[in-house]
N, C-alpha and C positions, 0 to 999 in steps of 0.2 A: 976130499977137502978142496983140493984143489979145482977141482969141478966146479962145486958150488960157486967158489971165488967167481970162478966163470961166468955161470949161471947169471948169478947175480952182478956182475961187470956187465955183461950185454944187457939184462935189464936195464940197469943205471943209462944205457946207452940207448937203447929205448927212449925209455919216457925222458931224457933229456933232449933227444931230437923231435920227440913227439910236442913236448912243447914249446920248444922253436919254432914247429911248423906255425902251431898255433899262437905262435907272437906274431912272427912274421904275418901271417894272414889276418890277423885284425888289426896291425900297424896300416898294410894295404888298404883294409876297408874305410879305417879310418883318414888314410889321405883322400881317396876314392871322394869320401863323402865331404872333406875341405873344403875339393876343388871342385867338387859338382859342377857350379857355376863355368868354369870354363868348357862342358861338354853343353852339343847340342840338348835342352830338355825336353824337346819332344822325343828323339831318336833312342837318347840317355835316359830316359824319366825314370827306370829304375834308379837311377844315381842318386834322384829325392831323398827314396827312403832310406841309404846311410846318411843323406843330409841330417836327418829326422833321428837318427840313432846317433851321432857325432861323438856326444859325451857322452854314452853308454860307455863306446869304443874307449874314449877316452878314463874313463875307470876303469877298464879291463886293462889298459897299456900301465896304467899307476901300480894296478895290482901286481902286475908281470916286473915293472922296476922293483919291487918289495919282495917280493918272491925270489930273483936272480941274485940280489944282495947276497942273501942267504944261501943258495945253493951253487950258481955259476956266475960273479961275479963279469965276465966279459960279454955276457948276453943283454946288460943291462943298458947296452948301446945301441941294443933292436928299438926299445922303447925311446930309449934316447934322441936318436937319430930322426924317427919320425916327429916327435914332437917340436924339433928343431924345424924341422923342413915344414910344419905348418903351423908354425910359431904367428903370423901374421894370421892365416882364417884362424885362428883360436883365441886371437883378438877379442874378433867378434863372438866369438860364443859365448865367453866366459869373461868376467874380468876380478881378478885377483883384489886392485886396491878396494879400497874401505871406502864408501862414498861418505858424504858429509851430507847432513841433516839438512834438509830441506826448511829453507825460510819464508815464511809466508810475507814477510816481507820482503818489496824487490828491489832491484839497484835502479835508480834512475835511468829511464832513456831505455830500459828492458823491455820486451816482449815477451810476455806468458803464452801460453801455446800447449793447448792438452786435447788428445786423442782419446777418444772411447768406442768400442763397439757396444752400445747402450744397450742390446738385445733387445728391441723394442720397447724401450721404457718398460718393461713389466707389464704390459697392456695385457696381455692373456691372464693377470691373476689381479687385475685393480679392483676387482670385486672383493676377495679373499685376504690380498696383501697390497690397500691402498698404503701404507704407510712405505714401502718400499721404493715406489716412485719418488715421494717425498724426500726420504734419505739420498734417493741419488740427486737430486735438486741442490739439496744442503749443502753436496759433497762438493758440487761445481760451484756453488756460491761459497761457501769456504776457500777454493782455490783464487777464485774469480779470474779464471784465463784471460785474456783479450780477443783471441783468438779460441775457441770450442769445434772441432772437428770429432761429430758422433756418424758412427757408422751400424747397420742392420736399426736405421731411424724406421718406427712405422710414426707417422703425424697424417694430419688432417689441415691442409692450407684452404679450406673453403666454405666449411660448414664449423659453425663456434659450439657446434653441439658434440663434434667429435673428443674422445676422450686427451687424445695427445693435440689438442688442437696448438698448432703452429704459433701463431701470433703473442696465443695468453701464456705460451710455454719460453717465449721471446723475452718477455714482461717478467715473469716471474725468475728467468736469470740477468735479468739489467741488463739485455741487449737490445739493443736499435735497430742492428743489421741482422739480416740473413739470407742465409743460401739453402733450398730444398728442394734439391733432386731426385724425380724417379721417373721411372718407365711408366705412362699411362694403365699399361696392360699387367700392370704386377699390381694388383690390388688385394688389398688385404681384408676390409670388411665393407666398401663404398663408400665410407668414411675416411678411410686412410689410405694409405700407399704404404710400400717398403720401398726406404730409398736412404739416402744421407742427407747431412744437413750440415752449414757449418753456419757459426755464430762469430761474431766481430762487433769490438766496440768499437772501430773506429770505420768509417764512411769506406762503401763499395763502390769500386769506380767499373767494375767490368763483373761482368759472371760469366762464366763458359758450362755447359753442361756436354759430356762425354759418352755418348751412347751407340753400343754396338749393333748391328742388324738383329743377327739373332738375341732371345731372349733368356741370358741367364738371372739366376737370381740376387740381385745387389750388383750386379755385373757395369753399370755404369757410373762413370768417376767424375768429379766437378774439378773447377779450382775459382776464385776468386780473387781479384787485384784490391786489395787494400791501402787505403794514404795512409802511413803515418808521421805525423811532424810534416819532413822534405820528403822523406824516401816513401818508394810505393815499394811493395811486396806480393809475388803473386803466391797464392797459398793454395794448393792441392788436396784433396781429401779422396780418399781411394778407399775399395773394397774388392780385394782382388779373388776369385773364384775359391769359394769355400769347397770342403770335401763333401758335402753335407751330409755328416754322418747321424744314421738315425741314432735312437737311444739303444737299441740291439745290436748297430756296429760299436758302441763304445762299451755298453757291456761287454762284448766279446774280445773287445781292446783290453778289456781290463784284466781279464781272465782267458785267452785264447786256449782253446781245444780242434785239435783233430781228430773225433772219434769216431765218423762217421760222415755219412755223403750232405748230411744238413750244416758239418761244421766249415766241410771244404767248400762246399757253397759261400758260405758264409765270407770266407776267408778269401775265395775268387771275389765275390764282391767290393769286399773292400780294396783288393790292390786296383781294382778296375777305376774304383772313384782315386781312388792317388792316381794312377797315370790319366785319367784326363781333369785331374785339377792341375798336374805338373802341367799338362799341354797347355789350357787353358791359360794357366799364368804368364806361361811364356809368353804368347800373345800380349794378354793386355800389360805387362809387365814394359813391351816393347811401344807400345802406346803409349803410355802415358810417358815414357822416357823420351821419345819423339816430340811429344805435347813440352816436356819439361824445357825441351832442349830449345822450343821455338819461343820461351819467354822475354822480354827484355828487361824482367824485374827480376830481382832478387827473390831463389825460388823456395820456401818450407814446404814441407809435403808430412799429411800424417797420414798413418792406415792401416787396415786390416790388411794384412799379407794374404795372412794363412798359407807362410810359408817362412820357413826358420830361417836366421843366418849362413850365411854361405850358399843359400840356394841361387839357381837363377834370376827368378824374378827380384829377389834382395839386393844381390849384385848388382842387376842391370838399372835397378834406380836408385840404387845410392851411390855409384859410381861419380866421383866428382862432387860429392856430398858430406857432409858430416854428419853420423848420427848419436842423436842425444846422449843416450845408453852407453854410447862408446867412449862418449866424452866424459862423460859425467855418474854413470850408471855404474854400478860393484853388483858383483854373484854373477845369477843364470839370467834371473830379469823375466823369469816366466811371466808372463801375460797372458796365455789361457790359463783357465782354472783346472779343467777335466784332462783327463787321460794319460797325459805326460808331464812331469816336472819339466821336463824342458823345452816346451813349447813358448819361447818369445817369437812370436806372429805379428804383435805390434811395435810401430817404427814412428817415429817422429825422425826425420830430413833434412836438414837446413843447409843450406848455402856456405860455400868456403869463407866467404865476407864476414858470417855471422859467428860470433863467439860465443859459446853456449859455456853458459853463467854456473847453472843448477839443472839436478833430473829429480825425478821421484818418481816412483810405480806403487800408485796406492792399494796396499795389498790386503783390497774389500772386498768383500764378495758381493755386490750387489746387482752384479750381472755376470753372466761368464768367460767375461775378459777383465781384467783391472785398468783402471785409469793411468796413462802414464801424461806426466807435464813437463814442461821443460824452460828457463827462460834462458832469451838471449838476446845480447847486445851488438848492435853493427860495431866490430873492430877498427878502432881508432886507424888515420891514416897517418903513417911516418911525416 
């Protein structure tokens, strides 16, 4: 009897250090993945991918507080302690309060301001699903921004026979102004281009186009100086190095296997396109914060990260920044549609000056990222 007692005491002592171990080590991962940002990202690039798992970690530490209640009440300060120490990146992940309902109505003296990766207006199915186009049309006219920063734009600025033709696409959302950026040599059908675009109803006094030697794809960034009223604004529209994964990498994201030397292929590929989209980012992430940092206007920035909170490239341009989401945004805020719930890749930026009113993430499927808006007021001066 007394053996058993035994027996079974060193068990208990087992599997109660055995899952210690296993607190401990995803408390780690999950600070690891926080603070990413403060590590070199080319050196660190693995550090991305716990960027990218954050709030997995984060449900595993919840489950382990719920678990230790129950069994070892003083273990509850593994979880505890961590979530303390990255109380501030967990900000940005997640935000607890209850956001307020978006008014389509604005406050005077406001600026609207919405981000979209459009996925090319639908242009690959206008044959099939013309009416999809349309709907995204309606969706921007229903908000009616001032400002429209779309990214993964294909258009056509020179022939009115092209299907996304620029000007009549101008027209058909009541804008005047525009900005439409691409690389010559990333052509899409000789009609189009793949590039970005940004739209403004009020008068462009500068445009800047941002373009790298080598050619990646979307890989160059604009910004645009805007009047409005007194104050000028310069406004940023980015698309920073996608993983570009095919439809057989995000299958096998969805379902991953190791059965075999086809699935470890598989599986090396993909980490290979994360570590040099982590590279990559860093780069242009260090660009355009350069670009930011030489404005003399008051700076918004919207864009395609394709890259989560707390990573480097997030950090490094929203440093000195407020963003929408954070201000104003409640939940996770995903922004891609595919692969992960927790993918918010898209950002809206604004200037310390500017007080940001309202957010919304319109959660449509009409491309594979969602719309998010934001309005905001210049902050009254004492």
């Amino acid at each position: 009897m007394v053996y058993l007692y035994s027996m079974a005491s060193a068990f208990r002592r087992f599997t109660t250090g055995f899952f210690v171990l296993i607190n401990i080590i995803i408390a780690l991962l999950f600070l690891l993945g926080c603070y990413a940002s403060s590590f070199n990202a080319t050196s660190f690039w693995f550090l991305g991918l716990l960027t990218l798992a954050s709030l997995y970690f984060l449900l595993i530490l919840i489950i382990f507080i719920v678990f230790w209640l129950f069994v070892r009440l003083k273990y509850v300060l593994i979880s505890i302690i961590t979530l303390a120490v990255a109380w501030f990146p967990l900000g940005q992940i997640i935000k607890i309060k209850q956001g307020e309902e978006f008014k389509i109505a604005r406050l005077p003296n406001s600026l609207r301001i919405m981000s979209w990766n459009v996925e090319h207006f639908d242009i690959l199915e206008h044959k099939t699903h013309p009416e999809r186009k349309q709907e995204m049309l309606d969706l921007i006219n229903k908000y009616a921004p001032d400002v429209a920063c779309f990214q993964e734009m294909v258009g056509g600025d020179f022939d009115s026979t092209a299907i996304n033709y620029v000007p009549r696409m101008a027209k058909q959302l009541n804008y005047k102004y525009y900005f439409f950026s691409y690389d010559k040599r990333d052509d899409f059908d000789g009609k189009h281009h793949y590039g970005i675009i940004t739209f403004s109803r009020f008068p462009i006094i500068q445009k800047y186009k941002y373009s790298p030697v080598a050619l990646n794809y979307n890989s160059i960034f604009q910004s645009i100086d805007i009047a409005k009223d007194y104050d000028t604004f310069r406004v940023f529209n980015i698309h920073l190095q996608s993983l570009k994964f095919s439809d057989v990498n995000r299958q096998y994201l969805d379902d991953p296997t190791l059965k075999g030397e086809i699935d470890i292929e598989k599986s090396k590929n993909i980490i290979l396109k994360f570590k040099t989209g982590f590279a990559k980012r860093k780069l242009q992430s260090e660009r355009v914060k350069k670009s930011m940092n030489e404005s003399p206007y008051k700076v918004i920035l919207c864009g395609d990260f394709n890259d989560v909170p707390n990573s480097y490239a997030y950090n490094t341009i929203g440093k000195g920044l407020k963003n929408a989401y954070a201000e104003k945004g409640s939940g996770i805020g995903r922004t891609f549609s595919s692969i992960s719930p927790t993918l918010r890749i898209d950002n809206i930026f604004v200037d310390k000056k500017l007080m940001v009113e309202q957010f919304v993430r319109i959660k449509k499927k009409l491309s594979d990222h969602f719309p998010i808006i934001t309005d905001v007021t210049i902050e009254p001066k004492n």
